[in-house]
matplotlib code that plots the C-alpha trace (Angstrom):
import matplotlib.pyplot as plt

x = [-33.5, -29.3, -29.1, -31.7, -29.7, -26.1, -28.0, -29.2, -26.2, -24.0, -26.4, -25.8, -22.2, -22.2, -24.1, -21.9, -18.9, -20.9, -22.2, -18.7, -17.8, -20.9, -20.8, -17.5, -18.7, -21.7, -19.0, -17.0, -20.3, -21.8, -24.6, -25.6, -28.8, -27.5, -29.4, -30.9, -31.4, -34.1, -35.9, -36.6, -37.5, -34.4, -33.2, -29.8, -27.5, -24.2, -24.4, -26.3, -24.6, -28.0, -26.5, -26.9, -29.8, -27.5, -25.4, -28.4, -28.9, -26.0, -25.5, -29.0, -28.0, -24.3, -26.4, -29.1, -27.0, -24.1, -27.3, -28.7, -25.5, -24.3, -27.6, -28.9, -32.1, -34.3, -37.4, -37.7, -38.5, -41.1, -39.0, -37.9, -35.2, -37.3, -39.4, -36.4, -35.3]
y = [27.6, 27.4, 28.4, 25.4, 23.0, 24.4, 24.2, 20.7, 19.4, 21.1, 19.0, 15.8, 16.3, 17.1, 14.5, 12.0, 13.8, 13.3, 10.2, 7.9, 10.5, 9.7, 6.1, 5.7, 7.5, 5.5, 2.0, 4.4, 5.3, 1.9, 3.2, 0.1, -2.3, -5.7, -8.3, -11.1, -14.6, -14.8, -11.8, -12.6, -9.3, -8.2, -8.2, -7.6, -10.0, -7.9, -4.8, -1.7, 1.9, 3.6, 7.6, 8.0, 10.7, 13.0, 13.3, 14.4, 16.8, 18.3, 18.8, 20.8, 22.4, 23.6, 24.7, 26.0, 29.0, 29.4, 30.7, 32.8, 34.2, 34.9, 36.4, 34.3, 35.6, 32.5, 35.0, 33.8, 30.7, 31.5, 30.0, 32.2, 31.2, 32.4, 29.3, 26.8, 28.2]
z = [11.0, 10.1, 13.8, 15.5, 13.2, 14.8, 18.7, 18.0, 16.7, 19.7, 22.0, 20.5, 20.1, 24.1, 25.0, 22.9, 24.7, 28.4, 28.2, 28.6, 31.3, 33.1, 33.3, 34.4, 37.3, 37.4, 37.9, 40.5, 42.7, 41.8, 40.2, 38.1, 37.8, 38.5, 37.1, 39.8, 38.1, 40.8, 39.8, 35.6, 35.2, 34.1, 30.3, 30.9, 31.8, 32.5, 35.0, 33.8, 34.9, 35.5, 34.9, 32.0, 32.0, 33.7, 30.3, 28.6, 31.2, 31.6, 27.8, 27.8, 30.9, 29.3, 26.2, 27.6, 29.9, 26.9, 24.8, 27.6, 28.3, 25.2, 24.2, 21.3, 19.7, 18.7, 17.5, 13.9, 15.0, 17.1, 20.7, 23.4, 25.3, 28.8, 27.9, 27.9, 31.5]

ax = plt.figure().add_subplot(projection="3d")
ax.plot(x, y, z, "-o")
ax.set_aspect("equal")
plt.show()
């Protein structure tokens, strides 16, 4: 259980890490929901970077391959690491 708490609160510390990364790439590639007045459907009113999915992904998918390859054993808790992959 020590250990799920430790993998969870890598993840979030990751994604916090990722996610400013990400959208400045998202403004670069101009990756953003602009609102249109015309449109209404839009609760916004400043430009949305739309990325920010990837951060999440990319901390699970750092986390994810650092447990496979350094062999963590997650059999106390019932979750194999085959099942995550």
């Amino acid at each position: 259980m020590y250990l799920l708490s430790i993998v969870f609160a890598l993840a979030g510390i990751l994604s916090f890490t990722f996610v400013p990364i990400v959208r400045k790439l998202a403004w670069h590639f101009r990756a953003v929901d602009v609102p249109a007045a015309a449109e209404g459907r839009k609760v916004h009113i400043h430009p949305t970077p739309l990325l920010g999915g990837l951060a999440v992904f990319f901390s699970f998918f750092i986390l994810v391959f650092l447990l496979y390859y350094f062999g963590v054993d997650f059999s106390a808790s019932g979750i194999k690491l085959k099942h995550l992959i």
